[in-house]
N, C-alpha and C positions, 0 to 999 in steps of 0.2 A: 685863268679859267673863270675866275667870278665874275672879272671886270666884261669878259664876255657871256655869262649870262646875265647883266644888270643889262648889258645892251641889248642882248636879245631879247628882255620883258621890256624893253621900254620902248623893239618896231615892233612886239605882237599888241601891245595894249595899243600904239599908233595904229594900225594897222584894223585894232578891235574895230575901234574910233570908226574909219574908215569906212571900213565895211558896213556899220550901222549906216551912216549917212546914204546907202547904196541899198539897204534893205536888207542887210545878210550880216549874219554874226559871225566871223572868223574867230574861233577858238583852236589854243592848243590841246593837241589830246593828253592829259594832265589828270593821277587823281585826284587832286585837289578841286575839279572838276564836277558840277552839276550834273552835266553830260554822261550818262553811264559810258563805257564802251561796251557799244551791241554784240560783234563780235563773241566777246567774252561771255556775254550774259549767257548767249547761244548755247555755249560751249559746259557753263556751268547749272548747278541744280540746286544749289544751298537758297539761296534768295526765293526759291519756286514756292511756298509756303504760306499756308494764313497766318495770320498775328493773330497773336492772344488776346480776346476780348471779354476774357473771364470778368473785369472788370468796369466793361461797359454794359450799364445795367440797361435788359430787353436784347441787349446785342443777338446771345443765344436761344433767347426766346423764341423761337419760331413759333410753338404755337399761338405766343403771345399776339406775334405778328399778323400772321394768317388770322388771329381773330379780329386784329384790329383791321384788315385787308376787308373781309368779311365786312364788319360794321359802317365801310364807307360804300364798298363796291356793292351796294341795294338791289334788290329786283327791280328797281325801279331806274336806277341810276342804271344797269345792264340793257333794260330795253332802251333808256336813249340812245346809251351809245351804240347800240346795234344797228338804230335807223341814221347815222351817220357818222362819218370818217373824220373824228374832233380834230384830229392829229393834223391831216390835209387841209381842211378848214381851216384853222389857227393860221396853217402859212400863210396861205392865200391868205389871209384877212391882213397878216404881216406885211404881206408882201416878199419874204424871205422865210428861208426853212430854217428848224431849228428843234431845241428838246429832240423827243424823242416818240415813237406810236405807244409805246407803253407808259412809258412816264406822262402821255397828254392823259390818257383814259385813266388812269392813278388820280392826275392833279382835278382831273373835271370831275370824280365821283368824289373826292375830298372835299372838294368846294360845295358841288351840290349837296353832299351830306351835310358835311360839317355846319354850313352857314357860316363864314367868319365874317362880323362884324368890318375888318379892316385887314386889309392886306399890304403890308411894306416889302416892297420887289428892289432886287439888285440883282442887273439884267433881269430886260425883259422883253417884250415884243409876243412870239406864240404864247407864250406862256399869258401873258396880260391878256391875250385873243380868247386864251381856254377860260381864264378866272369869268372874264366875262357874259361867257357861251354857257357857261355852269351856271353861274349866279342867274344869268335872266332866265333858265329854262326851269331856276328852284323858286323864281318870282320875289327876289330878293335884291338891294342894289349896295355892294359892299363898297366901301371907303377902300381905295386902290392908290397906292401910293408908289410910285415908279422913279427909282435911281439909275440912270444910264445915261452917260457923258456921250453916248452917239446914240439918239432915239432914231425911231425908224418914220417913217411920215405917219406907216399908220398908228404909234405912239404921241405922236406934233398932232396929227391931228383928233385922238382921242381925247386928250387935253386940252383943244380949241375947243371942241363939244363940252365939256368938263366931265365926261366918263373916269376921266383919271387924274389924278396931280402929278405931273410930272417937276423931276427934279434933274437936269441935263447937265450935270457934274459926275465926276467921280466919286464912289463911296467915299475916297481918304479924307474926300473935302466938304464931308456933309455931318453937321451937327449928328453927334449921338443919340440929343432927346427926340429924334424922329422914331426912335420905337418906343417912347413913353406912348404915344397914340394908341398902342396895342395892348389888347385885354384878353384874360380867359376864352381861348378859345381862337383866337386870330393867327394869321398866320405871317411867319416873316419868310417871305421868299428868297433863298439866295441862289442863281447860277450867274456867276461872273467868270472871273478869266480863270480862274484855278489855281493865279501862281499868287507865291510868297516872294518877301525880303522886297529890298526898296523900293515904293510906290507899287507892291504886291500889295491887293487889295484883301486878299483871303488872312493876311496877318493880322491885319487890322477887324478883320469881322470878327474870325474868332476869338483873338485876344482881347478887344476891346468893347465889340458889341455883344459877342453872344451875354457875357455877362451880365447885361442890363437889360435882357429879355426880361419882360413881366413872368410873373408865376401862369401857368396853364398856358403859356404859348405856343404852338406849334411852329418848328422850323424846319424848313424845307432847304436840303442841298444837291446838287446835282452831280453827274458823272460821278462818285464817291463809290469805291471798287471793294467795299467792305465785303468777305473777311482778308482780302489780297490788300496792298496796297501801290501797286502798280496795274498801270494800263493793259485791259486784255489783249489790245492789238500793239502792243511795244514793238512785236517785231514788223508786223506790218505797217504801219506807218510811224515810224523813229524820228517825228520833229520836233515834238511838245514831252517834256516829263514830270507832270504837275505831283505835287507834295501836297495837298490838297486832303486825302487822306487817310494820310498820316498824319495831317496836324489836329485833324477831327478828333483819330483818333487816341493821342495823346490827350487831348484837352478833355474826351468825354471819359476816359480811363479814372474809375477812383472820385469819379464825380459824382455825387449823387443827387445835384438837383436838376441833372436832367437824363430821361430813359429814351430808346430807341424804341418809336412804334410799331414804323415799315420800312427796314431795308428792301431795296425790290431786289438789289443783286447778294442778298444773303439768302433770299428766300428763291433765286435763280439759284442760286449754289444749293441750298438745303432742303427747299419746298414748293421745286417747280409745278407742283401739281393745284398748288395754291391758288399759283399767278393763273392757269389755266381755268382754274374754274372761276376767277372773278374776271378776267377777259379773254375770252375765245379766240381773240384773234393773234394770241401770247404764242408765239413759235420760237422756243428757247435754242439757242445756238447752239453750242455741245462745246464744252471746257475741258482743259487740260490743264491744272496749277494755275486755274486763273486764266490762263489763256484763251483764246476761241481759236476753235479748231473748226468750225465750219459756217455758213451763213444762217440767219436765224437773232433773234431778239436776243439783247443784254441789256435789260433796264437795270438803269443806275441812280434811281430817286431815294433819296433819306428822310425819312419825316422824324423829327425829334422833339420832345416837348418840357418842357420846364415843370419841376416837381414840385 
């Protein structure tokens, strides 16, 4: 019986092998396993829960948050965006879609508020669209620094113009002192792939770069399903299971040089009335444990800042 399952892990790992080279991961259904079994999840209610974030500081803040929401989303920064659609714009400038309608009108009244000095992006493309869209309409021209091992033309050719520095590697392969550049007040952007563990690039940010963020930085992460830490649509589309955060929130747990300013999807969960009054066009889905039970916005923007 051993000597046949030594044989059978060594045609499913052949077998793994294979199927990568073909585009497709064949796994056994195993708990030892990444892979939840959906089935199961279906079926049970224990896991359905927020995590305890008593000790990520701002986490429970909500009012804190809503004021910080408040201090970017302006009267000012509200009527531009009223007179255009940043979010569709962005793509099209892209050339591909991507972010989010709320997370763009978040990131464009950040920018326009805030002014950062310099901006370091991992993944990017809409999002480099909005910084840009922001920054010229607060008449400002921010240092734009862009990490992405497949840039988009309209990134190739942002950087021919020199609007941006681009860097077309992967984070794991990119010197750390690139966020010495950043000061009080700057922002490091990250939405990349979401996954951890070998050549996961989210292990190496949070472990190794969030650390060396300057004092008053601001960080930005995206799809981050704070207070849940799984995917609102798990059942609906069951391909991707990112850990993403969960590792946030460990890392931010007990830390205390750095607080949470704006969760969008904490204040989707706690202070939907927030998001509505700083963007109008905020049509929140309707939740269940986390889950989405009907069509309708679930912004999932983090903004965090060093203490």
């Amino acid at each position: 019986m051993k000597k046949l399952k030594i044989i059978a892990k060594r045609l499913l790992a052949k077998g793994f092998i294979a199927g990568q080279s073909l585009g497709v991961d064949i796994l056994p259904r195993h708990f030892y396993s990444e892979v939840p079994f959906i089935s199961r999840l279906k079926k049970t209610q224990s896991w359905r829960k927020p995590l305890c974030l008593d000790e990520v500081l701002g986490a429970n803040d909500f009012e804190g948050q809503a004021e910080f929401l408040n201090s970017i989303a302006t009267e000012r920064a509200k009527e531009l965006l009223k007179q255009r659609d940043v979010h569709k714009e962005a793509c099209d400038r892209n050339g591909a879609v991507g972010f989010g309608p709320i997370e763009s009108n978040c990131l464009y009244a950040f920018v326009f508020t805030k002014r950062p000095a310099t901006i370091v992006q991992v993944g990017c493309g809409v999002s480099t669209a909005l910084c840009e869209m922001a920054a010229n309409d607060a008449g400002f021209s921010p240092r734009i620094i862009c990490i992405d091992p497949f840039p988009t033309d309209f990134l190739v050719r942002a950087a021919r113009e020199n609007r941006i520095e681009l860097i077309s590697q992967p984070v794991e392969d990119t010197d750390i002192s690139v966020l010495s550049k950043l000061q009080t007040g700057d922002l490091f952007f990250v939405d990349s792939t979401h996954t951890l563990g070998p050549a996961g690039e989210v292990t190496r940010i949070t472990l190794e770069m969030l650390p060396q963020v300057p004092q008053g930085v601001f960080v930005h992460f995206h799809d981050i399903w704070l207070p849940y830490d799984y995917s609102p649509i798990i059942f609906e589309q069951p391909l991707f299971f990112w850990h993403e955060t969960a590792l946030l929130a460990a890392y931010l747990s007990g830390n205390n040089r750095w607080r949470v300013q704006l969760s969008l999807s904490m204040l989707h969960h706690g202070r939907p009335e927030s998001l509505s009054h700083a963007f109008p066009i905020y049509k929140p889905a309707s939740m269940n444990q986390g889950i989405k039970t009907s069509e309708g916005h679930f912004p999932s923007s983090i903004y965090l800042q060093t203490q």
